[in-house]
C-alpha positions in Angstrom: -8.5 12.7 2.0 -6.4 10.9 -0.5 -7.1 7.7 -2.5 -5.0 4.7 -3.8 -5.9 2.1 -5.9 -3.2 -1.2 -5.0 -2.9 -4.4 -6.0 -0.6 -7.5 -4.5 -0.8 -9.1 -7.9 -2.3 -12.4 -7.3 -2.0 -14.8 -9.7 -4.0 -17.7 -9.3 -7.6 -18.7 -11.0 -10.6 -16.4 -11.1 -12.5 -17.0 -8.0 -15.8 -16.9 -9.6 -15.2 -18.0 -12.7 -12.2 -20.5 -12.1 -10.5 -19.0 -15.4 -6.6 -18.6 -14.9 -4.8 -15.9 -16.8 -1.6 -16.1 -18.5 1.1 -14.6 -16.5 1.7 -12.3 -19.6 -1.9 -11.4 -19.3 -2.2 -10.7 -15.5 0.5 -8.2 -15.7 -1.5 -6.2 -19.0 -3.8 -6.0 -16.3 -2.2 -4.6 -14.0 -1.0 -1.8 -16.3 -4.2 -1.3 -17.7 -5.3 -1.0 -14.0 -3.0 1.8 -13.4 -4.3 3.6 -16.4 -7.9 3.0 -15.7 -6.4 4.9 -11.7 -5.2 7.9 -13.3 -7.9 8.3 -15.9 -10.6 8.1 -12.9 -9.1 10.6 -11.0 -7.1 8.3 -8.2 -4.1 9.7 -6.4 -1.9 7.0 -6.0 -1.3 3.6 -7.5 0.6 1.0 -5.6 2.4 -2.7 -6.5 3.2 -4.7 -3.5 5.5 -7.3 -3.0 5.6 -10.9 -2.1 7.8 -13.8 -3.0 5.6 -16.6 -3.1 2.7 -18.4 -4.2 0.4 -17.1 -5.5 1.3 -13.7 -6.2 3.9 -12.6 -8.9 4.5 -9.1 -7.4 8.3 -10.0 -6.7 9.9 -6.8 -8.7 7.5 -3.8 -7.8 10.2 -1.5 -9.5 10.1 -2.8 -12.5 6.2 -3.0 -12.7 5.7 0.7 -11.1 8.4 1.8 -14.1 6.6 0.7 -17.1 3.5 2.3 -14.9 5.3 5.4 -14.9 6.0 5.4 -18.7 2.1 4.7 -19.4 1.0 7.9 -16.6 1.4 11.4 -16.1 0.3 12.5 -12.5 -0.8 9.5 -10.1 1.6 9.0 -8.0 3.4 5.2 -7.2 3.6 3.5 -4.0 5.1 0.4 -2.9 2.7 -1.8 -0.6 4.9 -3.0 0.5 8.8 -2.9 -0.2 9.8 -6.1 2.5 13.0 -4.6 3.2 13.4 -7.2 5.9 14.1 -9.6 2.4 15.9 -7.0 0.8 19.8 -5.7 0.8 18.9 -2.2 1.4 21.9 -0.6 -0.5 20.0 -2.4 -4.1 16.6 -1.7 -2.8 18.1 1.7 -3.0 19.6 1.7 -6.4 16.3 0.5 -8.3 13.9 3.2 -6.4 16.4 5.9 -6.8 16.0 5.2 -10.5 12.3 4.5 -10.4 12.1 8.4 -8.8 14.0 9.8 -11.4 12.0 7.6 -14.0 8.3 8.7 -13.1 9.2 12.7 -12.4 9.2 12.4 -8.7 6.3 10.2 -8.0 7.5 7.0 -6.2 6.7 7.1 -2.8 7.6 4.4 -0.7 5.6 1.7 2.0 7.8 -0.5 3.6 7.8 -3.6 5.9 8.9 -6.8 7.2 6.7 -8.6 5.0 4.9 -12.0 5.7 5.1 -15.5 4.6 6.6 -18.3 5.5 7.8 -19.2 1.8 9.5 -16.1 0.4 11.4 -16.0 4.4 13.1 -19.3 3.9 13.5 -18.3 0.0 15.8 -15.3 1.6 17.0 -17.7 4.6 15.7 -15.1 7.1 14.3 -16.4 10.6 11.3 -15.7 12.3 13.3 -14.5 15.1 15.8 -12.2 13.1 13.4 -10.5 10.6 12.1 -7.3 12.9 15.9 -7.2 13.3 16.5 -7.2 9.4 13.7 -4.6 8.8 14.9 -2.3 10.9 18.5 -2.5 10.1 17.8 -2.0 6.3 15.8 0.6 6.6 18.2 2.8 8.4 20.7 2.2 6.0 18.2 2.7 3.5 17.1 6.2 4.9 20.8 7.1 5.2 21.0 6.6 1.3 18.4 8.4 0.7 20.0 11.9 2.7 23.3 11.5 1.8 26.0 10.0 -0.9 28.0 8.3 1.3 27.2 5.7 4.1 28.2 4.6 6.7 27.3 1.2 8.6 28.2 -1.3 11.2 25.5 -3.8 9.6 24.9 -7.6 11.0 23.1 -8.6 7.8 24.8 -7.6 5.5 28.6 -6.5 4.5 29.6 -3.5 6.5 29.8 -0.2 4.8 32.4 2.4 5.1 32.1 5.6 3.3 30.2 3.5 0.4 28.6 5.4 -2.4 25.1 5.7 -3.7 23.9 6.2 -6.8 21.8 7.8 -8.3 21.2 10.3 -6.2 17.1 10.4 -5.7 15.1 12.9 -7.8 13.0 13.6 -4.5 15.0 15.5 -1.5 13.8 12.9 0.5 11.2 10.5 -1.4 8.6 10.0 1.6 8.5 6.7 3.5 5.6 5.3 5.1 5.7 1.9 7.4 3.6 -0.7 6.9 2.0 -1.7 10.0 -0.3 -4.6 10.4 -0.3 -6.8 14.0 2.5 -6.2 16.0 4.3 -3.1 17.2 7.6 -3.0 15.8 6.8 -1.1 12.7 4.9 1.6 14.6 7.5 2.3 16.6 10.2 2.4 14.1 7.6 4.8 12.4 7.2 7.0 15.4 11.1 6.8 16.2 11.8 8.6 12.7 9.0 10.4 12.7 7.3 8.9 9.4 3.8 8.5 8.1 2.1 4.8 9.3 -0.2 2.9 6.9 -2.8 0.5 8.3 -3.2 -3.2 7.0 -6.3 -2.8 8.1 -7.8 -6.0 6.0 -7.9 -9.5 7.1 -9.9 -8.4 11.0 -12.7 -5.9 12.3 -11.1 -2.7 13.4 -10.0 -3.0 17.2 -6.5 -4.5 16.9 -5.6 -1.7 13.9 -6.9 1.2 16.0 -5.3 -0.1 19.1 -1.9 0.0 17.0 -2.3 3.5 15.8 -3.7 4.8 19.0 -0.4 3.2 20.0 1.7 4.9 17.2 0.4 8.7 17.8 1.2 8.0 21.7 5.0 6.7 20.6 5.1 9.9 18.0 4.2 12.5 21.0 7.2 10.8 23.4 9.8 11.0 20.9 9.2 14.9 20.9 7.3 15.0 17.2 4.8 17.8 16.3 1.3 15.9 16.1 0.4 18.4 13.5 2.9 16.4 11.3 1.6 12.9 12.1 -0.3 10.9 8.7 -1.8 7.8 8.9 -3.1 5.6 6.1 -5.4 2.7 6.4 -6.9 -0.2 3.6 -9.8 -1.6 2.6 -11.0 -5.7 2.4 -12.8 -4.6 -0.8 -14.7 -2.1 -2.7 -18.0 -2.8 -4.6 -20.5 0.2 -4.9 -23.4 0.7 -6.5 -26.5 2.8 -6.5 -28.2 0.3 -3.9 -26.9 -1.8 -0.7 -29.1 -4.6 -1.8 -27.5 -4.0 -6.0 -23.7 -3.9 -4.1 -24.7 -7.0 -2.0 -26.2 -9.2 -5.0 -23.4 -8.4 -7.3 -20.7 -8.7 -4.3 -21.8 -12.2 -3.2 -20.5 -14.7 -5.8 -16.9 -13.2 -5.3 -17.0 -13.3 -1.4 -18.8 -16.7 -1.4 -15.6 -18.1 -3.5 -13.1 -16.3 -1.8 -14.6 -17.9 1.8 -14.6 -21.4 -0.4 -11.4 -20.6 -1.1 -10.1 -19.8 2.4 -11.9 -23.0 3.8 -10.1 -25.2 1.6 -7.0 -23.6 2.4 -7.3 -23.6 6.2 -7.5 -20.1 7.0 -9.4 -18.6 9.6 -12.1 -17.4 8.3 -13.1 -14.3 10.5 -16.2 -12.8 8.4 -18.3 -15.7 7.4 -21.1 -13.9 5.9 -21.3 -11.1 3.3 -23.7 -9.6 5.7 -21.1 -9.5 8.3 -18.1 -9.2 6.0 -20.3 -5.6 4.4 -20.9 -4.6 8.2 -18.2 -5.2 10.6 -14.8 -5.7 8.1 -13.5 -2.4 6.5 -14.9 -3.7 3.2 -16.6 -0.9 1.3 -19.3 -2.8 -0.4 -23.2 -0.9 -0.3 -24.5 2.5 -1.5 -22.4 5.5 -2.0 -24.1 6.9 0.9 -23.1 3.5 3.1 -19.7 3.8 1.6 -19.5 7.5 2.8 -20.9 6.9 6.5 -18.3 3.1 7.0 -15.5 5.8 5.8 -16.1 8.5 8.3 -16.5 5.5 10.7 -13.2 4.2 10.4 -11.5 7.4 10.4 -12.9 8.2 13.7 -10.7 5.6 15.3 -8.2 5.8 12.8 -7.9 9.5 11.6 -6.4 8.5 8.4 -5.9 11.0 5.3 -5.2 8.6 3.0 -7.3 5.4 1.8 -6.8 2.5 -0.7 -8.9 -0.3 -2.0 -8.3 -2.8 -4.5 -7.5 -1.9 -8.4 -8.2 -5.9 -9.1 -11.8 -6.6 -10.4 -11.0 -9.8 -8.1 -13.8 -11.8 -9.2 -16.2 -9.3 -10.4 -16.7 -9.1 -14.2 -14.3 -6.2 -15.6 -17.4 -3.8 -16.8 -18.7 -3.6 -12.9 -15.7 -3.6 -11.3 -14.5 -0.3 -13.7 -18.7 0.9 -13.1 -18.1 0.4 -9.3 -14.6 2.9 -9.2 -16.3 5.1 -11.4 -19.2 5.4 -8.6 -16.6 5.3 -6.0 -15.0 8.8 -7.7 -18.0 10.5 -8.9 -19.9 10.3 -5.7 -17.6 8.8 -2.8 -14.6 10.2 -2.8 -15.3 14.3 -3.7 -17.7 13.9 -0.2 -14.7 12.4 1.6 -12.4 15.1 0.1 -14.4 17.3 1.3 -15.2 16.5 4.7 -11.6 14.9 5.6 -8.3 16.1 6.2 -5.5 16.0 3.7 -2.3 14.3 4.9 -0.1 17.1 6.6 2.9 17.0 3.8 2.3 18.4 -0.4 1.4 15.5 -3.0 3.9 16.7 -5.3 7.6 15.7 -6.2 9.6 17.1 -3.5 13.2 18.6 -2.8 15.7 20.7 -4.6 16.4 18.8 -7.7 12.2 18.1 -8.2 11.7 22.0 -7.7 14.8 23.3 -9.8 13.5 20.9 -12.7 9.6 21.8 -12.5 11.2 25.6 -13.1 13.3 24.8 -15.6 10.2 23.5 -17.8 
């Protein structure tokens, strides 16, 4: 099994503490984050991106770049690229150059996004914006193989024989497809034979398995080998420590203000204890051991290879957050590792241009 650290890059005031960073501040954070990822041994970082309050994740390239100039190995995911916002041929242009950039580690999770806000900030519809997603991601996969496309688009300017550059430094950078409630991304996943990752936050596990029971049903009937088939699924939050009752006294300020915080917003609140938030969300907050046992839980209705939980301390003062992923990879994840599959595909830059570069070293 593989691990990600990810963060959406909320910026709004310390649910605990109500302190409010600077923006400047928030995004030393993040890189710091990234830093404090590869140091502990994680194997991917990823940025996500929203276009609204309160999160300032709107340019993920530009935030995984200077990520790639401060790391070496982990690689960098999107989580996700909202292609349905995005004019596929640029989306193209800026990860193109982010691959080259980090050495051929950008790997890519897309989807539709949500939010009302940033959809009428990019005047798409609720009705058109499967539509859009899956338009720009063909012509973005077409970019991706080859120099020139062609494309009778409806959202955007056709293309006829329109060049692409740079060409990527991966021959193909992978693509994964954010799924969270509704079918449309797993079947565009299963159509083209990508990897699917799991939302797999906000409810209990039911509706997420039911969608990638669904996707490895769609994957078999458009003639795919199931050995091929990866699945990734998240996490609602991560706070280990040597004890469940240590994990649950240090956890409880932070999920007490965060269900504040969803009350005075008017969100459904679907956990609306810890107790129930540790026991039937995908949350990873007790023991190493409890962590260990949820994990194997989850992957027995999800089989999923690859995990993520938060890089954000999210509340938690900074020392136990960094204490609580150093617990997660000293005694979590090498029992995972061990006992779970790997996705089917290298972890590694690949293609021609990656390989004929790593030779010529």
């Amino acid at each position: 099994m593989r691990f990600l650290a990810i963060t959406l890059i909320t910026h709004r005031p310390d649910p605990v503490t109500g302190e409010r960073k600077s923006t400047h501040e928030r995004f030393r954070e993040v890189l710091d984050d990234a830093v404090l990822a590869e140091e502990l041994g994680f194997d991917g970082f990823g940025v996500g991106e929203r276009h609204e309050r309160p999160f300032i994740s709107s340019s993920p390239p530009v935030v995984l770049s200077h990520i790639a100039a401060l790391t070496r190995r982990i690689r960098l995911f999107t989580a996700v690229t909202t292609l349905s916002l995005l004019d596929p041929v640029r989306a193209y242009e800026d990860y193109a150059t982010l691959d080259h950039l980090s050495g051929g580690r950008l790997e890519l999770i897309i989807g539709k996004g949500n939010g009302t806000a940033q959809r009428e900030l990019f005047q798409v519809t609720p009705e058109d914006q499967w539509q859009r997603n899956a338009e720009s991601y063909e012509v973005f996969r077409t970019a991706w193989l080859q120099s020139k496309v062609t494309a009778a688009t409806r959202f955007r300017p056709p293309l006829r024989d329109a060049e692409v550059w740079p060409r990527p430094y991966q021959r193909p950078v992978r693509v994964w497809h954010g799924s969270a409630t509704s079918k449309e991304s797993v079947e565009l996943a299963a159509r083209y034979g990508d990897p699917l990752f799991s939302a797999n936050v906000t409810h209990p596990i039911e509706p997420y398995a039911e969608l990638v029971r669904h996707y490895r049903e769609r994957w078999a009937h458009h003639g795919h080998d199931p050995a091929d088939l990866a699945v990734g699924a998240g996490t609602a939050g991560l706070y280990v420590a040597r004890t469940s009752q240590e994990a649950l006294r240090a956890y409880r300020p932070v999920f007490e203000a965060n269900l504040a915080f969803w009350k005075e917003a008017g969100l459904p609140v679907v956990f609306p204890t810890l107790e129930d938030f540790a026991e039937r969300s995908s949350a990873l907050v007790g023991s190493p051991q409890q962590v260990i046992d949820k994990v194997h839980r989850y992957h027995e209705r999800l089989g999923h290879s690859v995990l993520h939980v938060q890089a954000d301390a999210g509340g938690l003062p900074r020392h136990r957050h960094r204490a609580s992923l150093e617990l997660f990879q000293s005694d979590v994840a090498p029992a995972l590792r061990h006992a779970l599959p790997d996705p089917p595909f290298p972890w590694a830059p690949a293609g021609a241009e990656a390989v004929t570069a790593s030779r010529s070293r």
